[in-house]
C-alpha positions as CSV (number, residue, x, y, z in Angstrom):
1,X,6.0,21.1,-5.5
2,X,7.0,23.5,-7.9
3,X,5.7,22.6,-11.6
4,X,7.3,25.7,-13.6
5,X,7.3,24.3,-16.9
6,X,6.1,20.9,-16.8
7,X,2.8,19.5,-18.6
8,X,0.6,18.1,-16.5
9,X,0.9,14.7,-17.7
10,X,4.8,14.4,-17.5
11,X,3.9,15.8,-14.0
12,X,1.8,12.7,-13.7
13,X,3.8,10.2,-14.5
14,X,7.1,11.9,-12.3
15,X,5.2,11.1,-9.5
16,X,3.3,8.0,-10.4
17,X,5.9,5.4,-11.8
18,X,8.2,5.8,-8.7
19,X,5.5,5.4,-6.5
20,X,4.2,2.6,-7.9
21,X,7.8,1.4,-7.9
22,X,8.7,2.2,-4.5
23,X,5.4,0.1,-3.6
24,X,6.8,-2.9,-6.0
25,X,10.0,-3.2,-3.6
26,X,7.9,-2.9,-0.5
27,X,5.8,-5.8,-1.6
28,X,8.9,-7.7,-2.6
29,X,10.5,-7.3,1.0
30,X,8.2,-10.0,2.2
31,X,8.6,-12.1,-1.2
32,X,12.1,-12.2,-0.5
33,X,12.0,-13.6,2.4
34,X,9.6,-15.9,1.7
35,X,11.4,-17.3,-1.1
36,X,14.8,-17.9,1.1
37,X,13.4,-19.4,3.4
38,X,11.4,-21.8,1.9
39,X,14.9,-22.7,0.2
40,X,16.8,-22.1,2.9
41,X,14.7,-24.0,5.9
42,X,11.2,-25.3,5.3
43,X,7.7,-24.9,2.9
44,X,6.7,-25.0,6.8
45,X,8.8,-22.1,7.3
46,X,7.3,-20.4,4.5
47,X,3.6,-21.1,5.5
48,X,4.7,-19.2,9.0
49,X,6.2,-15.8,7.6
50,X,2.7,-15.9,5.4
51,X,1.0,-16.4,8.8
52,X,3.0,-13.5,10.6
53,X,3.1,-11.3,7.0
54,X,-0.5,-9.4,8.5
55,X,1.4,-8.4,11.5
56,X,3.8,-6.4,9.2
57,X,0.8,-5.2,7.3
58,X,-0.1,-3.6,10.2
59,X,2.8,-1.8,10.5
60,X,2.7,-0.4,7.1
61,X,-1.1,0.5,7.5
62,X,-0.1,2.2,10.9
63,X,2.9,4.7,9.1
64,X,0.3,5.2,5.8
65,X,-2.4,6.5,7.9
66,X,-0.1,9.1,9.2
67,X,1.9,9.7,5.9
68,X,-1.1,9.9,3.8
69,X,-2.8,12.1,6.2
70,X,-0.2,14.0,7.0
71,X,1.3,14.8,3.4
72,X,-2.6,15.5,2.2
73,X,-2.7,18.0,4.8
74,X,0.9,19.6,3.8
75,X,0.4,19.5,0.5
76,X,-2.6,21.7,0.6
77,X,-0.9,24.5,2.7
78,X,1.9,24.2,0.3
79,X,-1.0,25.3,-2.3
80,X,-2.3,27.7,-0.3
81,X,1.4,29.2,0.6
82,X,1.1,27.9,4.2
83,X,4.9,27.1,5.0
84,X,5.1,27.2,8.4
85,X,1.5,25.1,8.9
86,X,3.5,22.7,6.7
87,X,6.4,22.4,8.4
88,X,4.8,22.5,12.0
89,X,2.2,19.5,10.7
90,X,4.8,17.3,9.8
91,X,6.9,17.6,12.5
92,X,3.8,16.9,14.7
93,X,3.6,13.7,12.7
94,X,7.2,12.5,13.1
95,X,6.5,12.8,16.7
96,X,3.4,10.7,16.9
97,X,4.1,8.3,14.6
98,X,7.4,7.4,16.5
99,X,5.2,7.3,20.2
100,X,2.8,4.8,18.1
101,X,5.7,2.7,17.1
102,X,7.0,2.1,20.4
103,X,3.5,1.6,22.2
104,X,3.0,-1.0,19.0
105,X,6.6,-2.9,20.1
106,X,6.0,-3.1,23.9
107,X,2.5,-4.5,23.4
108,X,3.7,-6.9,20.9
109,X,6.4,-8.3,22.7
110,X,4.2,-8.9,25.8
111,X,1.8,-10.7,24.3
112,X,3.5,-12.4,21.0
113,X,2.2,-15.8,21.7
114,X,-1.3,-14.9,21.9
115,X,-1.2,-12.4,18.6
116,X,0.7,-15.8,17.0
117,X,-2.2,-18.0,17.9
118,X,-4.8,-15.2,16.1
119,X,-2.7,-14.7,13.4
120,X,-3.2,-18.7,12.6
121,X,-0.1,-20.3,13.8
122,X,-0.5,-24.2,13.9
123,X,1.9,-26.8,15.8
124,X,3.8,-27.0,12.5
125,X,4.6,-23.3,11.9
126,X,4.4,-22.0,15.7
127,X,8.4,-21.5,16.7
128,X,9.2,-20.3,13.2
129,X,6.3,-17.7,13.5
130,X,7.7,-16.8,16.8
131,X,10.9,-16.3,15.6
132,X,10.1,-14.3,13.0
133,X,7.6,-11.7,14.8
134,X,10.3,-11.4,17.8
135,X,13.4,-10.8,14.9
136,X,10.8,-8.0,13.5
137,X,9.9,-6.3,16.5
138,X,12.8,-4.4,17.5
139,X,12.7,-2.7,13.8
140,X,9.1,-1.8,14.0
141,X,9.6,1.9,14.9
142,X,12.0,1.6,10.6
143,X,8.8,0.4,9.3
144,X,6.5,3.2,10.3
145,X,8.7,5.8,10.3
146,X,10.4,4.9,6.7
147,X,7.3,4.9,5.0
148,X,6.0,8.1,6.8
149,X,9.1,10.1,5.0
150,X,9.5,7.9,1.7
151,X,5.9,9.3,1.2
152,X,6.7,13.2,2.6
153,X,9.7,13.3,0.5
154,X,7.4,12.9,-2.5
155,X,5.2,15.4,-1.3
156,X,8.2,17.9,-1.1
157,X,8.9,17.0,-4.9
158,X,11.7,14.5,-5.0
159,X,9.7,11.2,-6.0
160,X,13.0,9.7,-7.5
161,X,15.5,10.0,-4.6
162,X,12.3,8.3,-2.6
163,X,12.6,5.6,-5.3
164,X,16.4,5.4,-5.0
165,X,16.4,5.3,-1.4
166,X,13.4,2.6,-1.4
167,X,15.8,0.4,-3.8
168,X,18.5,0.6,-2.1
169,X,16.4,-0.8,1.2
170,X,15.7,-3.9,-1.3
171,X,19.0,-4.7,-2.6
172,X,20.7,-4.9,1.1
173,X,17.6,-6.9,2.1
174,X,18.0,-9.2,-0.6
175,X,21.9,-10.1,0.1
176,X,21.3,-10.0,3.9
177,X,18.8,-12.8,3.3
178,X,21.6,-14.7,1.8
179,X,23.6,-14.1,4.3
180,X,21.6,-14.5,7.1
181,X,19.3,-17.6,6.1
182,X,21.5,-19.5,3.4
183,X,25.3,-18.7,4.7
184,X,25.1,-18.2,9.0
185,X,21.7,-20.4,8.5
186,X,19.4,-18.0,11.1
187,X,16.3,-19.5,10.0
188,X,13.3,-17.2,10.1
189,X,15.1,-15.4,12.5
190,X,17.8,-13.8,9.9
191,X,15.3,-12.8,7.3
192,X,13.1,-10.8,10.1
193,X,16.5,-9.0,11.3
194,X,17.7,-8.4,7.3
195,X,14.2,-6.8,6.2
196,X,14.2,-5.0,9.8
197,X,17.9,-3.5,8.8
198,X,16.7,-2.5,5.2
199,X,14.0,-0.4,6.4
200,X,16.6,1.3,9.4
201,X,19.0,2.3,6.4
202,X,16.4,4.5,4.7
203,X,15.4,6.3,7.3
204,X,18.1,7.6,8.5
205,X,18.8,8.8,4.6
206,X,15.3,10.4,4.3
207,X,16.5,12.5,7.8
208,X,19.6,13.4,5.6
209,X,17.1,15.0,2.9
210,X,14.8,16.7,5.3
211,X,17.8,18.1,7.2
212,X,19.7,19.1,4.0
213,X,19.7,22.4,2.3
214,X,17.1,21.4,-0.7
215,X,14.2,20.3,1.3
216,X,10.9,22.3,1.1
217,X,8.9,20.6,4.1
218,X,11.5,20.7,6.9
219,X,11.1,20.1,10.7
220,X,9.8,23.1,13.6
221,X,8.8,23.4,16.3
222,X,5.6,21.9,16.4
223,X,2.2,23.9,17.5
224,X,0.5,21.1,19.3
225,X,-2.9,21.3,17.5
226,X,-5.3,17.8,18.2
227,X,-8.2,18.7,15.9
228,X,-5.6,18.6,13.2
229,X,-4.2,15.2,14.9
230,X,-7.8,14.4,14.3
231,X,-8.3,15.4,10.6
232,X,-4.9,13.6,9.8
233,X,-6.3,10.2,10.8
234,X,-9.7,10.6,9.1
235,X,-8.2,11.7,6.1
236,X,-5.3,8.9,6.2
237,X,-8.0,6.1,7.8
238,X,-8.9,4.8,4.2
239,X,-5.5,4.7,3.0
240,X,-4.3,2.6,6.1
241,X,-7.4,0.4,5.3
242,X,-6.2,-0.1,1.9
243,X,-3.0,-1.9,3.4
244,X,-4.5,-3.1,6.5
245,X,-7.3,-4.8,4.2
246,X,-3.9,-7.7,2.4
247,X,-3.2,-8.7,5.9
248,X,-6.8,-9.1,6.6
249,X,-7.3,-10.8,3.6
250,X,-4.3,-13.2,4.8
251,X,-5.6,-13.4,7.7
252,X,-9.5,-14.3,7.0
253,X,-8.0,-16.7,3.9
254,X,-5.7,-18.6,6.3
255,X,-8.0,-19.5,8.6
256,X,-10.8,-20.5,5.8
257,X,-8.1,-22.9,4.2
258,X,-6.8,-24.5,7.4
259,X,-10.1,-25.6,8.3
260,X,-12.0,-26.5,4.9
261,X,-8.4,-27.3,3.0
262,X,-5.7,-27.9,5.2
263,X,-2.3,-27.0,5.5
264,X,-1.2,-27.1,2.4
265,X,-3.8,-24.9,1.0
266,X,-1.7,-22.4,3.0
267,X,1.3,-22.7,0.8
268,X,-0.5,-22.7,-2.3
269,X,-2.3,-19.3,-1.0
270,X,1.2,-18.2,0.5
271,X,2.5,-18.0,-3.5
272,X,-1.3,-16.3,-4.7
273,X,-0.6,-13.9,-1.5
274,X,2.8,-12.5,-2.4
275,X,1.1,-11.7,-6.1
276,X,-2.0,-10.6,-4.8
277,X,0.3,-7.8,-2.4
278,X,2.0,-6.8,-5.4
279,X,-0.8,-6.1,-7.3
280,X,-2.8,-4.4,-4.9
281,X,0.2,-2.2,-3.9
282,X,1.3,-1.5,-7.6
283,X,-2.9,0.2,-7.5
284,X,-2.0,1.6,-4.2
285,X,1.0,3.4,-5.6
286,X,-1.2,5.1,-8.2
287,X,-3.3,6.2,-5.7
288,X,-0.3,7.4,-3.3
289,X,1.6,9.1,-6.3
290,X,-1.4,11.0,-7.3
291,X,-2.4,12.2,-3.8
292,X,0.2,15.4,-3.6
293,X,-0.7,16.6,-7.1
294,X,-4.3,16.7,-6.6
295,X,-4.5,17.7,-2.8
296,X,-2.0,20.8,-4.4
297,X,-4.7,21.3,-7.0
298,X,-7.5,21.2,-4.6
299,X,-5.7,23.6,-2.4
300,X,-5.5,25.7,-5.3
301,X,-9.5,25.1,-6.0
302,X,-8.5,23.9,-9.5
303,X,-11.2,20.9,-9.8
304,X,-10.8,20.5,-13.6
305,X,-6.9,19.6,-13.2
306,X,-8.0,17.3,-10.5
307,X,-10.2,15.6,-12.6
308,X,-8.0,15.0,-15.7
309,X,-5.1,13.1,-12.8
310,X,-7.7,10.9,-12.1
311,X,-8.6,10.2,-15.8
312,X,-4.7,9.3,-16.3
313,X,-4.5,7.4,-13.3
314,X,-7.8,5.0,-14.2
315,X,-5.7,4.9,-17.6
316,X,-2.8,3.6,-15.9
317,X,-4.9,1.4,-13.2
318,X,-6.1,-0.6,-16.2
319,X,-2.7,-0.9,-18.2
320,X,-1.3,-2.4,-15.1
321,X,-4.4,-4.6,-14.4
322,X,-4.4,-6.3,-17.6
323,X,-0.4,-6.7,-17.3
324,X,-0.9,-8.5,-14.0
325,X,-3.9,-10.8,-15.1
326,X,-2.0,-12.0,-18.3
327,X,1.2,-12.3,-16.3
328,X,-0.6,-14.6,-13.6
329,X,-2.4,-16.4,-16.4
330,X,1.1,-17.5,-18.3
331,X,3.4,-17.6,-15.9
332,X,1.5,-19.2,-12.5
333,X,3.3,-22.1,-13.0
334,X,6.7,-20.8,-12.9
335,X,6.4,-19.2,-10.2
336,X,4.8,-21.4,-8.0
337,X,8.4,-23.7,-9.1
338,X,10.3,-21.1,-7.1
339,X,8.8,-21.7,-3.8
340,X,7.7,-25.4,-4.0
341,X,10.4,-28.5,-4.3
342,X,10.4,-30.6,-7.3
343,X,9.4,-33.7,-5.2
344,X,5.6,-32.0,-4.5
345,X,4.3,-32.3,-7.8
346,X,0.6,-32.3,-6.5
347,X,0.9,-29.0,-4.4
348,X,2.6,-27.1,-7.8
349,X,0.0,-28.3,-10.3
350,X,-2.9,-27.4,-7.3
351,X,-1.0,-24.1,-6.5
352,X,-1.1,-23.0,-10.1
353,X,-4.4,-23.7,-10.8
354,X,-6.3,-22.0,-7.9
355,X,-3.7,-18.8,-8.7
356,X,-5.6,-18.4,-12.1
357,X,-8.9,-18.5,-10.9
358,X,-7.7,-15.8,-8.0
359,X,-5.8,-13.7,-10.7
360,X,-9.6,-12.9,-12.2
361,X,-9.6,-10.4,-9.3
362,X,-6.6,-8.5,-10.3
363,X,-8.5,-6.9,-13.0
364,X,-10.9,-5.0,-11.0
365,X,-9.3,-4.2,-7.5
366,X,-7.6,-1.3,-9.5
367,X,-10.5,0.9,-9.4
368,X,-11.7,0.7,-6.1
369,X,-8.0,1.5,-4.5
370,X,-7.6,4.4,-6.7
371,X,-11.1,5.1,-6.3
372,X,-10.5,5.6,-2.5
373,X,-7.1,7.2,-2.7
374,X,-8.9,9.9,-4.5
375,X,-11.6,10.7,-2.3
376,X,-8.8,10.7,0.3
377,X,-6.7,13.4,-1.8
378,X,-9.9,15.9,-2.2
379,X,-10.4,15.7,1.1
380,X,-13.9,13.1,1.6
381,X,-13.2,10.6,4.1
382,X,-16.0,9.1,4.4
383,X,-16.7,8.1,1.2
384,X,-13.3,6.6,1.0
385,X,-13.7,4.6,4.4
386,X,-16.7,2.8,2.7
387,X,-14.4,1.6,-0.2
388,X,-11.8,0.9,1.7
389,X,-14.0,-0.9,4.2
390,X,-16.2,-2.4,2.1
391,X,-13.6,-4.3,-0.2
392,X,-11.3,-5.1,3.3
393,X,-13.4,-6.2,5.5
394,X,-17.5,-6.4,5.0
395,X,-17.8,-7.2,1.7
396,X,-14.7,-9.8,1.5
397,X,-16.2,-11.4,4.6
398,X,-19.6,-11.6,3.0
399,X,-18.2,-13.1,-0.2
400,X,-16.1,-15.6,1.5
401,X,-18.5,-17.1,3.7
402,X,-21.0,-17.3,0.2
403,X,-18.6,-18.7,-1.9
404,X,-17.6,-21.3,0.5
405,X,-21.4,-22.5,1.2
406,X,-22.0,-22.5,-2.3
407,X,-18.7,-24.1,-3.7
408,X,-17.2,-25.6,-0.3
409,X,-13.3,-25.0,0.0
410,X,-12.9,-24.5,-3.6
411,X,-15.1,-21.3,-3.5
412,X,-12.1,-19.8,-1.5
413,X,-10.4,-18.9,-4.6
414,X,-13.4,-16.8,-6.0
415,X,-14.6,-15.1,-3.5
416,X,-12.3,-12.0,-4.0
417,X,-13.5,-11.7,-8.0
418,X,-16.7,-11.4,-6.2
419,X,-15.8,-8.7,-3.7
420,X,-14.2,-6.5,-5.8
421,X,-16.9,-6.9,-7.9
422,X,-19.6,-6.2,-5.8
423,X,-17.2,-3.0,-3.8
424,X,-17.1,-1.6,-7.5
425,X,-20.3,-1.1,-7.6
426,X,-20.2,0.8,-4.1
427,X,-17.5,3.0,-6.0
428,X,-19.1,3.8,-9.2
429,X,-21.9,4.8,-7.3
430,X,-19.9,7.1,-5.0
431,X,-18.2,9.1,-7.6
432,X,-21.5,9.5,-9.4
433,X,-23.0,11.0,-6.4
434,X,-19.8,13.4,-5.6
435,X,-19.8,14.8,-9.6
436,X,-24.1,15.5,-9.1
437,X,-23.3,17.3,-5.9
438,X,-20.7,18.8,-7.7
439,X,-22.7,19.8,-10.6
440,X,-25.3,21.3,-8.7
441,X,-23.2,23.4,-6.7
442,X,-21.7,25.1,-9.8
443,X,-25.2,25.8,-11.0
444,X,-26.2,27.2,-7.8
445,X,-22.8,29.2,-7.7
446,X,-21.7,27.6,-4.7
447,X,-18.1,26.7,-6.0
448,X,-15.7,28.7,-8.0
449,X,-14.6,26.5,-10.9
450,X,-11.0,27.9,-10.3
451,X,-8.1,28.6,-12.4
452,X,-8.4,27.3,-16.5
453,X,-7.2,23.5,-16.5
454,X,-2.9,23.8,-17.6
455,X,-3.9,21.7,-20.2
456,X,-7.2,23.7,-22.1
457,X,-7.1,26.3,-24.4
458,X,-4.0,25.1,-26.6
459,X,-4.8,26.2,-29.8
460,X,-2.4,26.0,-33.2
461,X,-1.3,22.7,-32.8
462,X,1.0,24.2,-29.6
463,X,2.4,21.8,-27.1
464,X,0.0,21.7,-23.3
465,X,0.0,24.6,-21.4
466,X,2.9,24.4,-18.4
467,X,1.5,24.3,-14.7
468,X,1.7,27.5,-12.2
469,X,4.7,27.4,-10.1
């Protein structure tokens, strides 16, 4: 965390764009394996890792509640000088998150073919669903704790060996896919055991950093301290929504389409679902690469720099949105020919369609995940639980069950335009709400307005001020 010399902005961007990056090859894990083994086995096959893909965003939601949490929290003693808080926090959170991994694998593995049946797991796609979860589970403990340090070693300033590490993960998922699904042909089973491997890799490089000589945030012995157990899940609680909330949204959408479509409606949305987690975790990486530098700010009480990061980052949230939208608009149909064989002409033209009318939603979703990621980073749960909430669960629900008693099945595809919609609203009137109470304390004195913003008072043309070390 140390800025000597670098503008604001370019401090922006060092930690947004590999963020956002390192969220792109998450997403793509599941994409990946999608795409071999709908080549590789069956569009049956394919329909059952969509089925089982909620299960895995419960994993990630489990390890970003604690890394969000956790690196808020670090990040603001690192402001306030607090090394050994810092160090004694995350070492607490190494700890727990590991217990919550294996707790999360025994229970699993007792009871997979009940959590299969919830998840939506028909005759058709039941075995390969199976196969899949129980070829995942032994790696669960990788995906919790990989994200959990991927995310810390941004916090301790190296956002690009996260990004390096999180590619490498990718590219060794991608050819054990090959090798696993297409060359020893282990069905579902290989591409759970080659995305489990990819995430073990990193792990055990990100204990390299922490244990190496350049690391900031290291590991101590840690002071047992519960209320700060406590403030680490409210504060990471919205965050872990934001990721729970896609395999909700599988989840609800799969069940609405098996009973008012049928089963091919769940490869068509299998296709819309792997864009839609891309999207939504492109937003999400905004939101994550932000979170250190304005915690540090808000550490450091200096509310004016925190204010002009989330000005870029509502900058870069609608860059990427109208990138997505167009993309989906022009290019639908090619990529629904990766997934689907020539011979289903029907299902590619149907799968297109209904994947530009859900695209619509791309275009807003932006601002309420950023929206919440900043309330997380200043330290205002609650508000970011209500967003996170509202456009995961309630309001999605609400929309859903409208737009399919006013439209009937095809209403499906609509309803999340109308719940990000309606959650923006929710936002917009949030932050107006935090910048009154915010404007009255000043005027009643109740807040410093800390130190000068880096970037005011350039005068004679100068280049921005640098930030404080």
């Amino acid at each position: 965390m140390n800025f000597e010399g670098i503008s604001l902005k370019k401090n922006f961007w060092r930690f947004v764009w590999p963020s956002v990056v390192a969220q792109w090859i998450f997403a793509l894990y599941t994409m990946v394996d999608g795409m071999f083994v709908a080549r590789g086995v069956s569009e049956s096959a394919l329909a059952a890792v969509n089925i089982v893909s909620p299960f895995v965003n419960f994993l990630f939601s489990v390890s970003i509640l604690f890394a969000v949490g956790t690196s808020t929290i670090v990040a603001i003693y690192l402001g306030q000088g607090k090394h050994l808080e810092a160090n004694q926090a995350n070492t607490q959170n190494l700890i727990v998150s590991a217990a919550v991994s294996l707790l999360i694998t025994v229970v699993m593995w007792l009871g997979v073919n009940p959590a299969v049946r919830f998840l939506g797991a028909t005759e058709a796609t039941m075995e390969y669903a199976r196969h899949y979860i129980l070829s995942i589970l032994p790696f669960a403990w990788c995906f919790i704790l990989s994200y959990t340090f991927e995310t810390l070693v941004k916090t301790d300033g190296y956002p690009r060996f996260a990004t390096i590490v999180v590619s490498l993960g990718a590219v060794i998922n991608c050819i054990l896919d090959y090798l696993f699904v297409m060359v020893f042909h282990w069905g579902v089973a290989g591409a759970g055991v080659a995305t489990g491997i990819s995430q073990m890799i990193p792990v055990f490089l990100y204990l390299k950093h922490f244990l190496g000589p350049k690391a900031v945030i290291r590991f101590a012995k840690p002071r047992w301290d519960f209320g700060q157990l406590g403030r680490v899940v409210k504060i990471g609680l919205s965050s872990g929504l934001t990721e729970l909330s896609a395999g909700i949204t599988v989840l609800m959408f799969n069940h609405a389409i098996l009973r008012y479509i049928g089963e091919q409606g769940v490869v068509s949305y299998t296709i819309i679902a792997y864009v839609n987690m891309i999207v939504v975790m492109s937003m999400a990486g905004i939101s994550q690469g932000i979170q250190p530098l304005i915690s540090f700010y808000y550490g450091k009480q200096d509310h004016k720099v925190c204010k002009k990061l989330l000005r870029y980052s509502l900058a870069a949230t609608v860059g990427l949105a109208g990138a997505a939208f167009l993309a989906c608009m022009g290019g639908a149909q090619l990529l629904v020919n990766v997934f689907i064989s020539k011979e289903l002409t029907g299902l590619r033209v149907y799968s297109a369609s209904v994947f530009r009318i859900f695209s619509v939603s791309f275009l807003i979703v932006g601002f309420n995940v950023v929206g919440s990621g900043y309330f997380t980073a200043v330290e205002r749960p609650k508000e970011s639980l209500v967003i996170s909430l509202g456009r995961g669960v309630v309001i999605l629900f609400a929309a859903l069950a409208g737009c399919i008693a006013l439209f009937g099945g095809e209403g499906i595809w609509w309803a999340p335009t109308v719940s990000e919609a309606a959650c923006l609203g929710i936002t917009l009137l949030l932050v107006r709400r935090m910048a009154g109470r915010e404007e009255r304390e000043r005027t009643e004195g109740g807040i410093s307005a800390g130190p000068a913003s880096p970037e005011a008072g350039n005068t004679g043309g100068t280049a921005e001020r640098t930030l404080p070390g």
